[in-house]
C-alpha positions in Angstrom: 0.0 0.0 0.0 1.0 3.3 -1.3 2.4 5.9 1.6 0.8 9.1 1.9 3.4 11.9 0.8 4.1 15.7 1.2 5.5 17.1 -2.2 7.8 20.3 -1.4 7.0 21.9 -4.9 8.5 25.4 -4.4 9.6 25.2 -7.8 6.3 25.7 -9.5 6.3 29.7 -7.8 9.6 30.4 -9.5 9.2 32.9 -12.2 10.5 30.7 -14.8 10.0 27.6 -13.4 12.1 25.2 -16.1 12.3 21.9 -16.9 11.9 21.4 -12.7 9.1 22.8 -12.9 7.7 20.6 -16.0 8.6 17.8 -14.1 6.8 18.8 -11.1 3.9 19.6 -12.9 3.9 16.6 -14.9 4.3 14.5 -12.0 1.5 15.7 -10.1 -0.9 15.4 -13.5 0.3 11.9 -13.2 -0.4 11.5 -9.3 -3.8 13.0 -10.0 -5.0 10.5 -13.0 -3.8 7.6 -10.4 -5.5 9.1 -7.8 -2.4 9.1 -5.2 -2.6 9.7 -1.6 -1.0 12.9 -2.1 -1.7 14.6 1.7 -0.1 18.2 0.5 2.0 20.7 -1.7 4.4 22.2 0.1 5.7 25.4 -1.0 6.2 29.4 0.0 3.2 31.7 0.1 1.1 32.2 -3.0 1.8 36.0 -4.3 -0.5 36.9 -6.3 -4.7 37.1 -5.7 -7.2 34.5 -5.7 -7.0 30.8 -5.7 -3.5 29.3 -5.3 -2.6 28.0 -8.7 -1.0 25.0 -7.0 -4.9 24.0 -6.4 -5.5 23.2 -10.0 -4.4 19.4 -8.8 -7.1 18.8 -6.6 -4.6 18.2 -3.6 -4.6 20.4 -0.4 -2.2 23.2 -0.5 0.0 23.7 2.5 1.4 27.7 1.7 3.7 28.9 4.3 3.4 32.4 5.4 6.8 33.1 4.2 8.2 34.2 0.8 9.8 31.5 -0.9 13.7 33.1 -0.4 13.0 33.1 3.3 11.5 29.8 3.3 14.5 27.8 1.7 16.7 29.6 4.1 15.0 28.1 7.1 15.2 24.8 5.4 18.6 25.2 4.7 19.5 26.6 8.6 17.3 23.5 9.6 15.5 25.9 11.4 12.1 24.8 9.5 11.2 21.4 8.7 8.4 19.6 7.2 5.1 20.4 7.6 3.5 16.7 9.7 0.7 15.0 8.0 2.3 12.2 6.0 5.3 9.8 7.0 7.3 10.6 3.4 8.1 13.8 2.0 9.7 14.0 -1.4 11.1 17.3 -2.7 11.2 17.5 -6.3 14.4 19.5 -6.3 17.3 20.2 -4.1 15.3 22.6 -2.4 14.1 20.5 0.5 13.3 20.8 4.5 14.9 18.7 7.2 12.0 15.8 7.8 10.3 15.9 10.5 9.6 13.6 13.6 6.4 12.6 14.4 4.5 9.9 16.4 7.8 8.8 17.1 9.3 8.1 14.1 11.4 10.5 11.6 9.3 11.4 8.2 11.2 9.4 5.0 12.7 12.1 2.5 12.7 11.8 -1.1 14.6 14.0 -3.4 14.9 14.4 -6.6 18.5 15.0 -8.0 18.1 16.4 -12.2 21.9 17.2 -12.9 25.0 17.4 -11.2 25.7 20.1 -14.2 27.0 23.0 -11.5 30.3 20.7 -11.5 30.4 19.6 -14.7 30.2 22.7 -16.3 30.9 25.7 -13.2 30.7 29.0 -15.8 27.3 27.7 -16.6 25.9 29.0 -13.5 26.9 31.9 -11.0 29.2 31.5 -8.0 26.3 32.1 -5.9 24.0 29.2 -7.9 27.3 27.1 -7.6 27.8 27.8 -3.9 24.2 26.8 -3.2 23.8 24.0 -5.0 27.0 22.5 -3.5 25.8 23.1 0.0 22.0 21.7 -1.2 23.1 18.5 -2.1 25.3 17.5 0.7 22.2 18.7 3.1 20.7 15.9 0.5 23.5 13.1 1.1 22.9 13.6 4.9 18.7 14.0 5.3 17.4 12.0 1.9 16.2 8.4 2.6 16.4 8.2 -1.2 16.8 10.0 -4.4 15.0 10.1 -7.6 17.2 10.8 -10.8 15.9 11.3 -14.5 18.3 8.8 -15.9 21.9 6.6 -15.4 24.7 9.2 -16.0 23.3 11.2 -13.3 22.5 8.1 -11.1 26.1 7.6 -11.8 27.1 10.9 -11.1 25.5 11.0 -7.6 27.0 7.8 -6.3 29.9 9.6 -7.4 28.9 12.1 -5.3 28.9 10.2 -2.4 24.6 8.5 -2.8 24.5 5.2 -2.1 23.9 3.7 -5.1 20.9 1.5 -3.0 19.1 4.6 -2.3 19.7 6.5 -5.9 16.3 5.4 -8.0 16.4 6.5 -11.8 12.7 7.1 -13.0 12.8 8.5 -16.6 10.1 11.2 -17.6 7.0 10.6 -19.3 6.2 12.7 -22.7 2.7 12.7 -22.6 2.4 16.3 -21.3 1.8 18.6 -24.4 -1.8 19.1 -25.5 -2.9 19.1 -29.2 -1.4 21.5 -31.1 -2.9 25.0 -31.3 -1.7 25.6 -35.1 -3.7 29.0 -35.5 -1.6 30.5 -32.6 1.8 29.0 -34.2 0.9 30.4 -37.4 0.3 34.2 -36.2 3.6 34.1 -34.3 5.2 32.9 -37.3 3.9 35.7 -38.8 4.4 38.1 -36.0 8.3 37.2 -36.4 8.2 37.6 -40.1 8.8 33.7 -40.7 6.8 33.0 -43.7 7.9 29.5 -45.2 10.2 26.3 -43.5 12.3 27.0 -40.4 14.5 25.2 -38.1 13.8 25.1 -34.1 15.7 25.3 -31.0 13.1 25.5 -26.9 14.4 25.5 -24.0 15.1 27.9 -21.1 17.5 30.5 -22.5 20.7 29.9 -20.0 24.3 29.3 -21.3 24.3 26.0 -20.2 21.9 25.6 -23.2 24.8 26.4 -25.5 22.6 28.9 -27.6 25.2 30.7 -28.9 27.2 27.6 -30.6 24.1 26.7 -32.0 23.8 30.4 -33.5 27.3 30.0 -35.0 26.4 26.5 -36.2 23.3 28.0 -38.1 25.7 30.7 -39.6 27.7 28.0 -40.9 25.0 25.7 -42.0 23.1 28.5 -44.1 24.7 28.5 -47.1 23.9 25.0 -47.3 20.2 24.9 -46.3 17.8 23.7 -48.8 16.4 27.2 -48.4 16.7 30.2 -46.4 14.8 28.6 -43.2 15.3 30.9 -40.2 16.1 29.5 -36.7 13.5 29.8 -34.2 14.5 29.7 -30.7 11.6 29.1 -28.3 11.7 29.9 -24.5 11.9 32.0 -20.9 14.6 34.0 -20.6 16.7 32.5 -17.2 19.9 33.9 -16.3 23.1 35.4 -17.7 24.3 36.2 -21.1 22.5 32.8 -23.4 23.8 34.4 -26.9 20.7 35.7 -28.2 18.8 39.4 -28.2 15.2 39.0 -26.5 14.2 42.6 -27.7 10.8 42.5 -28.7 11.0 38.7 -29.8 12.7 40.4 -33.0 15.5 38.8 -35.1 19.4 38.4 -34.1 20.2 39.1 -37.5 18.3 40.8 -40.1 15.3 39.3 -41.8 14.7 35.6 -43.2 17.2 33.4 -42.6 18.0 35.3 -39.3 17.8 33.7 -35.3 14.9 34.7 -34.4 14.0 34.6 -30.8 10.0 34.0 -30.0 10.4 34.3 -26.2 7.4 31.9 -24.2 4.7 30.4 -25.8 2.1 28.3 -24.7 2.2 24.4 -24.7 -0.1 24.3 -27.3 2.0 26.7 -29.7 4.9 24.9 -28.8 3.6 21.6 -29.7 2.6 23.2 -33.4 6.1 24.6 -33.7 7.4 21.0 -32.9 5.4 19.9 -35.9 6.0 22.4 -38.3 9.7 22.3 -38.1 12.2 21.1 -40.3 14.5 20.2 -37.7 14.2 20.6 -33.9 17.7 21.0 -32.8 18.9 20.6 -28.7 22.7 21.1 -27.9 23.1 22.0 -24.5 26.7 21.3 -22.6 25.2 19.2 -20.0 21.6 18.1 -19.8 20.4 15.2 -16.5 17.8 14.5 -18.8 16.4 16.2 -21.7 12.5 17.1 -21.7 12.1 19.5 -25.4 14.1 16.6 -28.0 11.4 13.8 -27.0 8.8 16.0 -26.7 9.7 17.1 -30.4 10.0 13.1 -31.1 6.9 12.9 -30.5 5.2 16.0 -32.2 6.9 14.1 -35.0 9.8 16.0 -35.8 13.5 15.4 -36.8 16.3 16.3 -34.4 19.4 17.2 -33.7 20.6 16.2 -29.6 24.1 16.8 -28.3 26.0 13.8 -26.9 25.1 15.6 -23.4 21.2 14.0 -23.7 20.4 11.4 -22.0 16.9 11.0 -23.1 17.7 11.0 -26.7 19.8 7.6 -25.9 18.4 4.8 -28.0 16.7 1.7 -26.4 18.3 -1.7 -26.4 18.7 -2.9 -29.8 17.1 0.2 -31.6 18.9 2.6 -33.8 19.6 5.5 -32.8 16.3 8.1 -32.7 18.3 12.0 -33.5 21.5 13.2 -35.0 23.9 13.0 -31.8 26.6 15.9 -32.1 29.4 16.9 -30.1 27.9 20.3 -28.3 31.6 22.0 -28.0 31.9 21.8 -32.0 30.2 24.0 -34.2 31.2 22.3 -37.7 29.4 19.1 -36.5 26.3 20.9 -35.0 26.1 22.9 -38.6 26.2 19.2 -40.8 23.7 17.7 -38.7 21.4 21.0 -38.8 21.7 20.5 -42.7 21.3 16.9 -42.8 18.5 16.7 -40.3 16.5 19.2 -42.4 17.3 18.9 -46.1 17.7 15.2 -46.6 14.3 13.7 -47.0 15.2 10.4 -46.4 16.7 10.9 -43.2 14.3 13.3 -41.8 11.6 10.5 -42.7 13.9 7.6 -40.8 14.5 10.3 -37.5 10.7 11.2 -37.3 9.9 7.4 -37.5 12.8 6.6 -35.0 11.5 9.3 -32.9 8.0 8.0 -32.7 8.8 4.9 -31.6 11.5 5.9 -29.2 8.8 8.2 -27.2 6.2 5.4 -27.7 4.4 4.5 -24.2 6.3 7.0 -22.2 3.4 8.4 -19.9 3.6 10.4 -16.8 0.9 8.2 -15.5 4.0 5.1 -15.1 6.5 7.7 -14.0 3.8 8.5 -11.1 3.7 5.1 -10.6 6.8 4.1 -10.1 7.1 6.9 -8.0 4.1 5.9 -6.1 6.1 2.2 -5.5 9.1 4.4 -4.2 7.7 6.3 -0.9 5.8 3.0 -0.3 9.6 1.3 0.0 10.5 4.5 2.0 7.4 4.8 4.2 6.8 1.3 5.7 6.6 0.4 9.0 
């Protein structure tokens, strides 16, 4: 029998919540369709007015009184710790509160572990993100009962770390999140941005660990060879630092067609149409735990281009491989497979076939499941 569980979800106030947040979202759509024992959402007060967004879920809503800042400092001080109410508490990030005891008996804590890309790759974030997230995760390696990873290289990575690989659970992503697509609203952004025929695609959270600005210099290069002059579409939130592109009024990098054009946010919906509109979806960030926007492109049926970096574009046992994998530190190669993956009909027809069927059957309905199998390891007597 299935625990009951506290989910610390303090990522979903975050401005520009990220692939954490999709997770976290997903997750819960998941827990909701299998009707989980969820007893709460934990997470910092609710800012703006009416009802809590969090409550979309159908599961109670513990909001602190506190801003969410303050909040993860208490956690961090272990001067806060969970709220009581369920005997496992699973944080789905590395922001996470000392478990509490109650009846007794200490609560279980879950947490979630995405990348270890702070180490990997330390100009990809700032000192102070690198100083937190260092001090977050050996809070983790003390407090966590276990820990929930999106794939092996960062299951590998944490044992490295110091996990026990006993207590280190991967549990891949589902890709069943998008809705259908909203084509009408694709086509008057397209138009908005002045993109009038084919065009090549790049989503994600605009951060330079997303490599954004090789992949601009690889489109330079690959131009000239493109079947035609298909612009390069770059979908998502700004996030932090300097990601290589201008944001000004969504309005091209470079001059007119055939420019990078960044469209900023767009709605799941949009996004899905872009997906299936492009000529190529291309995904070359530096490090990546897992890799939500190439599978979700996979299966919007389009052909793409993943760095070596992506685990979720790894192809099942026995199965060929689903994208065009590139090294992400070399523009040349990221420029040849932006060319191939979108002019050569025969591949693009073999990678949106490959795709498909690497995506098939991935739901966030089994990854609630196996969560739900997880806290009730963690959370027996």
């Amino acid at each position: 029998m299935t625990a009951p569980v506290l989910l610390v979800v303090e990522q979903l106030r975050r401005p520009t919540p990220g692939g954490v947040g999709r997770y976290a979202a997903s997750l819960l759509d998941g827990l909701r369709v299998a009707r989980a024992p969820v007893a709460g959402l934990v997470a910092s007060r609710h800012r703006g007015h009416g009802e809590d967004p969090l409550a979309r879920w159908g599961f109670p809503v513990m909001a602190s009184l506190l801003p969410g800042p303050a909040l993860v400092r208490l956690w961090d001080a272990a001067l806060l710790a969970s709220p009581a109410g369920a005997p496992v508490v699973h944080a789905v990030s590395l922001a996470a509160p000392p478990p509490r005891r109650q009846e007794g008996r200490r609560q279980a804590l879950v947490v979630t572990v995405h990348d270890l890309a702070w180490r990997d790759f330390p100009d990809a974030t700032t000192p102070r993100g690198r100083r937190w997230h260092e001090a977050a995760l050996g809070r983790a390696l003390a407090r966590a009962d276990a820990f929930v990873v999106p794939s092996q290289p960062v299951a590998a990575a944490l044992a490295g770390a110091g996990a026990e690989p006993a207590r280190v659970h991967v549990i891949g992503h589902g890709v069943d999140h998008l809705p259908p697509p909203d084509h009408q609203g694709a086509a008057a952004l397209l138009e908005r941005l002045g993109v009038t025929g084919g065009y090549l695609l790049a989503a994600g959270t605009l951060e330079p660990r997303k490599n954004l600005a090789r992949l601009a210099a690889a489109y330079d290069q690959a131009r000239p060879r493109l079947g035609a002059n298909w612009p390069l579409v770059v979908v998502g939130p700004p996030g932090w630092g300097d990601a290589g592109l201008s944001l000004r009024d969504g309005a091209p990098t470079q001059g007119a067609a055939g420019a990078v054009v960044a469209a900023g946010a767009v709605t799941d919906g949009v996004l899905a149409a872009l997906y299936a509109g492009a000529r190529a979806f291309c995904y070359v960030p530096l490090a990546e735990g897992f890799g939500l926007p190439p599978v979700e492109a996979m299966a919007c049926g389009a052909p793409v281009v993943a760095s070596t970096a992506v685990p979720s574009v790894e192809p099942l046992a026995g199965a060929e491989a689903p994208a065009l994998r590139v090294d992400p530190s070399s523009a040349p190669a990221i420029a040849d497979a932006l060319v191939t993956a979108s002019g050569d009909d025969a591949v693009r027809t073999a990678l949106i076939a490959r795709g498909r069927q690497h995506v098939a059957g991935r739901t966030w309905r089994q990854s609630a499941q196996a969560h739900l199998d997880l806290w009730a390891s963690v959370g027996a007597p």
